[in-house]
BALOBA-1460 file (C-alpha; in Angstrom, 3 decimals):
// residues 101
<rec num="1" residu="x" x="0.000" y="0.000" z="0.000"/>
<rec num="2" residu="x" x="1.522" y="3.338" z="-1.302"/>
<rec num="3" residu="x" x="1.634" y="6.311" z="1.275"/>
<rec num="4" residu="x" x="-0.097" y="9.163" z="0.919"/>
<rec num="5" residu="x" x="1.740" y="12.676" z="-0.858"/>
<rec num="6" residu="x" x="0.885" y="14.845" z="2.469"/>
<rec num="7" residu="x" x="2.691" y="12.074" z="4.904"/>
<rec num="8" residu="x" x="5.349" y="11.749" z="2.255"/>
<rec num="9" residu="x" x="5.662" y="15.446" z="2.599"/>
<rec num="10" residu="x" x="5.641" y="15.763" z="6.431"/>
<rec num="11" residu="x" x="8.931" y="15.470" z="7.180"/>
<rec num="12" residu="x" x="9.922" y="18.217" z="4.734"/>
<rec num="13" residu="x" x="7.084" y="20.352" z="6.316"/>
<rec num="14" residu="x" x="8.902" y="20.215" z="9.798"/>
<rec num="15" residu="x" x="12.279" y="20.606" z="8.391"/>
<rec num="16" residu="x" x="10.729" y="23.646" z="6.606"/>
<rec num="17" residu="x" x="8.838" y="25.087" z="9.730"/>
<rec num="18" residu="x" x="12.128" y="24.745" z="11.287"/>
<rec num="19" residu="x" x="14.199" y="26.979" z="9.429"/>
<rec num="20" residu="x" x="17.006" y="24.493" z="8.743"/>
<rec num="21" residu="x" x="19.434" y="24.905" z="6.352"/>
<rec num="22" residu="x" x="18.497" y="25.406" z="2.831"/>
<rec num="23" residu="x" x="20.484" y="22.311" z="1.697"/>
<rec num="24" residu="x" x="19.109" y="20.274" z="4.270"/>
<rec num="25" residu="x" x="15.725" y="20.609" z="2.757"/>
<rec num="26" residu="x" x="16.644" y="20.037" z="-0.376"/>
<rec num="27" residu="x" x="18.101" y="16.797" z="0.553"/>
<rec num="28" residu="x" x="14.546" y="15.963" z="2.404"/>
<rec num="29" residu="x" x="13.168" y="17.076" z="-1.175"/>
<rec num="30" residu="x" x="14.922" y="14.841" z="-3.032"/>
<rec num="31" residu="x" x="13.852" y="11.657" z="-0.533"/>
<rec num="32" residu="x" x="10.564" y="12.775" z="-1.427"/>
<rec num="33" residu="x" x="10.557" y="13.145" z="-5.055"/>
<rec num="34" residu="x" x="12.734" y="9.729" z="-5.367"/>
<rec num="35" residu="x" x="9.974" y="8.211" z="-3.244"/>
<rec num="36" residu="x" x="7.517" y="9.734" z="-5.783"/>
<rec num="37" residu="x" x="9.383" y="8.774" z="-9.001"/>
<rec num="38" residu="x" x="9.766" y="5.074" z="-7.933"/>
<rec num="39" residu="x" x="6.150" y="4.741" z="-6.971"/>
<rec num="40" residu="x" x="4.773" y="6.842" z="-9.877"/>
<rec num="41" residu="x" x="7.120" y="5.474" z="-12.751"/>
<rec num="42" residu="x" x="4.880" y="4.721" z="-15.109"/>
<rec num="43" residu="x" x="2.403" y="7.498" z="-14.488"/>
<rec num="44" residu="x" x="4.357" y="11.135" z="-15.152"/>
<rec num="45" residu="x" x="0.892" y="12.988" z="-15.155"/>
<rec num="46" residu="x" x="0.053" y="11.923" z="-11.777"/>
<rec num="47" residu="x" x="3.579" y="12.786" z="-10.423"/>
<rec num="48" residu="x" x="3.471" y="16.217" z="-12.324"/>
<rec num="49" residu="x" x="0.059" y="16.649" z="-10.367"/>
<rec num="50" residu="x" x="1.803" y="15.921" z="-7.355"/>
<rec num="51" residu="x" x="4.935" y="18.421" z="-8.030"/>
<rec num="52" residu="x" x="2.180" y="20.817" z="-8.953"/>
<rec num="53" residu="x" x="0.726" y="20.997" z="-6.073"/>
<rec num="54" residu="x" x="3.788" y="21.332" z="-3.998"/>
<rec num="55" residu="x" x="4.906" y="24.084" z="-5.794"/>
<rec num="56" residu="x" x="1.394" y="25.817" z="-5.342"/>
<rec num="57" residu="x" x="1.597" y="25.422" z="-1.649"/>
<rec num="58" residu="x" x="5.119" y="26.424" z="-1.275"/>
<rec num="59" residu="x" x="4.574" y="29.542" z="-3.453"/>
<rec num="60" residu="x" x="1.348" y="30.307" z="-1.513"/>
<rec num="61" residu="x" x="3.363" y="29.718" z="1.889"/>
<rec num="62" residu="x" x="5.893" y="32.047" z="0.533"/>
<rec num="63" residu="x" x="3.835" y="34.864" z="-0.452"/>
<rec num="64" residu="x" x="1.790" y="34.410" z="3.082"/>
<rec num="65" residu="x" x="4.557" y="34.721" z="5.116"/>
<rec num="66" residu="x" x="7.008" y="37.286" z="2.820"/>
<rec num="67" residu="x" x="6.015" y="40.439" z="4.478"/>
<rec num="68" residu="x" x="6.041" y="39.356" z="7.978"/>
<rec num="69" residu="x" x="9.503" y="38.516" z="7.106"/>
<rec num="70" residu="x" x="10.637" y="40.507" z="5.479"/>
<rec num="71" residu="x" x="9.468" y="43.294" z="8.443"/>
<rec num="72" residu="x" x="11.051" y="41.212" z="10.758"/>
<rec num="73" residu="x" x="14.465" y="40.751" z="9.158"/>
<rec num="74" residu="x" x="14.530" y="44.745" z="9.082"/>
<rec num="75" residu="x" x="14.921" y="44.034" z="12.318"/>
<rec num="76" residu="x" x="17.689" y="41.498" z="12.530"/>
<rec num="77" residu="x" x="15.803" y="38.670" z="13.097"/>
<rec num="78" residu="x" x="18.250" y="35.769" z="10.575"/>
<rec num="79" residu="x" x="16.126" y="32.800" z="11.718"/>
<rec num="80" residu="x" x="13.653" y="35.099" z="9.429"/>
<rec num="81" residu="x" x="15.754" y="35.305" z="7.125"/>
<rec num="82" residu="x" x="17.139" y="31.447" z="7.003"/>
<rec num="83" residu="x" x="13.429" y="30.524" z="6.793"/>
<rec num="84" residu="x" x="12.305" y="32.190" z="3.842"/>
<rec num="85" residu="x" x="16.070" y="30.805" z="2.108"/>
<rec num="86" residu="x" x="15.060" y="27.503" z="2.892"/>
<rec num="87" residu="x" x="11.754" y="27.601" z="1.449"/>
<rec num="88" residu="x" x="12.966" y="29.302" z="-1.618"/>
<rec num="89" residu="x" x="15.766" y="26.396" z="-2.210"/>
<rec num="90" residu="x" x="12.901" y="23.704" z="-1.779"/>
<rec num="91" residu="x" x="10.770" y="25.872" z="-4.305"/>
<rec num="92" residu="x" x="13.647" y="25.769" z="-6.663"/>
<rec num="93" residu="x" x="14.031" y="22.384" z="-6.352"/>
<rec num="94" residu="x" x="10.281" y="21.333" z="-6.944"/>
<rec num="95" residu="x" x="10.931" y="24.111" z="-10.344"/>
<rec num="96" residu="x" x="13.847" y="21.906" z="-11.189"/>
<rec num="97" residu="x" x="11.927" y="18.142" z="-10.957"/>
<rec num="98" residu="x" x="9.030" y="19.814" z="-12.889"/>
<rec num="99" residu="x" x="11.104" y="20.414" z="-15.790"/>
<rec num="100" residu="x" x="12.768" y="17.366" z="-15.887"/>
<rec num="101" residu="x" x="9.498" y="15.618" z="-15.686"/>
C-alpha cells in the first residue's frame, strides 16, 4: 500500500517550519521526489500533479509569510531570514523536478 503525498511530505514540512538549512531541505526534497518517481514510474501525469501541487503550496506559503519577514528581518531577526532561504531552495528544487518531468 503506497503512502499518501501529504505524509510523504511531512517530514519536509517540519524541516521547513524549522528553518534548517536550505540544503538540508533540499536533501529531504529529493527523498521525497525519489519516493515519488519510484512509486509513480509509469504514471508522469500523476507525479506532475503531485509536483504541482507542492509548488502551489510552497509559493502560496511564501507569499503568506514574505512580508512578515521581510518586516522582521529589518529588524535582525536571521532565523527570518534562514526561513524564507530555505523555502525558496525547496521551491527551486520542486521548479527543477518539474522540468525534468
Amino acid at each position: 500500500m503506497s503512502r499518501s503525498p501529504a505524509a510523504d511530505l511531512a517530514p519536509l514540512i517540519k524541516l521547513l517550519q524549522a528553518g534548517v538549512p536550505p540544503n538540508r531541505a533540499a536533501g529531504e526534497l529529493s527523498r521525497v521526489l525519489a519516493l515519488w518517481t519510484a512509486e509513480l514510474k509509469d504514471d508522469g501525469e500523476q507525479f506532475q500533479e503531485r509536483l504541482s501541487g507542492l509548488a502551489e503550496q510552497m509559493t502560496t506559503g511564501i507569499e503568506e509569510m514574505h512580508e512578515g519577514i521581510a518586516e522582521a528581518s529589518d529588524k535582525g531577526k536571521p532565523t527570518l531570514r534562514r526561513i524564507l532561504a530555505t523555502h525558496e531552495a525547496v521551491l527551486d528544487g520542486v521548479r527543477k523536478a518539474q522540468g525534468a518531468g
